[in-house]
C-alpha positions in Angstrom: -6.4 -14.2 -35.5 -5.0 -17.6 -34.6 -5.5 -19.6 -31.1 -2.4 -18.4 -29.6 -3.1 -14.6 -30.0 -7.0 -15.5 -28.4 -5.2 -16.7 -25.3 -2.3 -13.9 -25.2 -5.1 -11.0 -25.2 -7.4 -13.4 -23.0 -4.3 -13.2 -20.4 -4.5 -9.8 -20.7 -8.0 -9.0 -20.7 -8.1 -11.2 -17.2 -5.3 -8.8 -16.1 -6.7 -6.3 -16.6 -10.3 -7.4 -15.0 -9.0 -7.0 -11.6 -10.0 -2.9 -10.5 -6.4 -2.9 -8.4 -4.4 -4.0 -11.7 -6.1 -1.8 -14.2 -5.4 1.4 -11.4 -1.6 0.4 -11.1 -1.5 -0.2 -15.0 -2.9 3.4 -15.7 -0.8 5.1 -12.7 2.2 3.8 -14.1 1.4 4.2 -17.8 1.1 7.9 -16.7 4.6 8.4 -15.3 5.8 7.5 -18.8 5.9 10.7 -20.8 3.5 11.0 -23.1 6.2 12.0 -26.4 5.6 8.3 -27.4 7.3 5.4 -26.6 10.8 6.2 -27.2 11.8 7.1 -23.8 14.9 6.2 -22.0 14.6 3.3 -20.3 15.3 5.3 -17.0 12.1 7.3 -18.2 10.2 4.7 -18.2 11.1 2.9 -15.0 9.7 2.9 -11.8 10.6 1.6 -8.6 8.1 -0.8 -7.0 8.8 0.1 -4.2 8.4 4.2 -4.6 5.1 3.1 -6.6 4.0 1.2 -3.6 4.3 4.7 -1.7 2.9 6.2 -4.6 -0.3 4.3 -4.2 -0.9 3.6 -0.7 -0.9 -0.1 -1.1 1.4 -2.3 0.9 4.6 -3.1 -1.4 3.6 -7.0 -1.0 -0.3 -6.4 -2.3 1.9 -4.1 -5.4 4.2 -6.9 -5.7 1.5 -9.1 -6.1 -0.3 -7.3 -9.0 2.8 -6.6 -10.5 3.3 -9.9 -11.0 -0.1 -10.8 -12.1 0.7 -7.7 -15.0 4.1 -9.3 -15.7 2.7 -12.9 -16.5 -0.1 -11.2 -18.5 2.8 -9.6 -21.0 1.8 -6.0 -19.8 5.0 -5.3 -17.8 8.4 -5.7 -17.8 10.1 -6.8 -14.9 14.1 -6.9 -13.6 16.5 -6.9 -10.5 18.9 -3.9 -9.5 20.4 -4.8 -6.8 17.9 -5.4 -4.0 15.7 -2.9 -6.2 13.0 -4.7 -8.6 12.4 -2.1 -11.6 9.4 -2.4 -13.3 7.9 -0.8 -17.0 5.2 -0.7 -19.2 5.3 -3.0 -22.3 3.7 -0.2 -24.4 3.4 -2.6 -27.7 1.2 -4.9 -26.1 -0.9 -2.0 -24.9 -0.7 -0.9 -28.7 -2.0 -4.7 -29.7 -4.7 -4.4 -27.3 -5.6 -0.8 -29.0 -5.5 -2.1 -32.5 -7.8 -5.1 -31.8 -10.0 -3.4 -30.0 -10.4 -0.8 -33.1 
């Protein structure tokens, strides 16, 4: 494994370290349906906003973490409108699975 791929799961790792980021990562990992990956992408969207709801956490705190997850590589992140849509990047969650095997 060379340096960059140390750092791009260390990212991760200190992601996924914070209690509120791994909770949002695994509520929103389980409004994907579970046949795989290969889900439309408006399967596998979520609105931060609804989440935010979802969770009981105020939309800024969500926002917050989101980004955190986003930075890390575990998200993916774009604008609709005034709407920001969020989803899981399932292939880094898949690299994260195969290292830790």
């Amino acid at each position: 494994m060379d340096t960059d791929e140390i750092e791009k799961f260390s990212r991760m790792f200190k992601a996924l370290s914070n209690p509120g980021r791994l909770r949002i990562l695994l509520e929103l990992a389980s409004c994907i349906p579970k046949e795989g990956f290969s889900g439309t992408q408006q399967e596998q969207e979520n609105s931060q906003q609804n989440f935010a709801q979802c969770l009981g956490l105020a939309q800024s705190t969500v926002s917050h973490h989101f980004k955190e997850l986003r930075q890390a590589g575990l998200l993916y992140m774009r604008r609709d409108g005034q709407k920001t849509i969020i989803s899981v990047n399932f292939e880094a969650l898949e690299s994260i699975q195969k290292l830790l095997k």
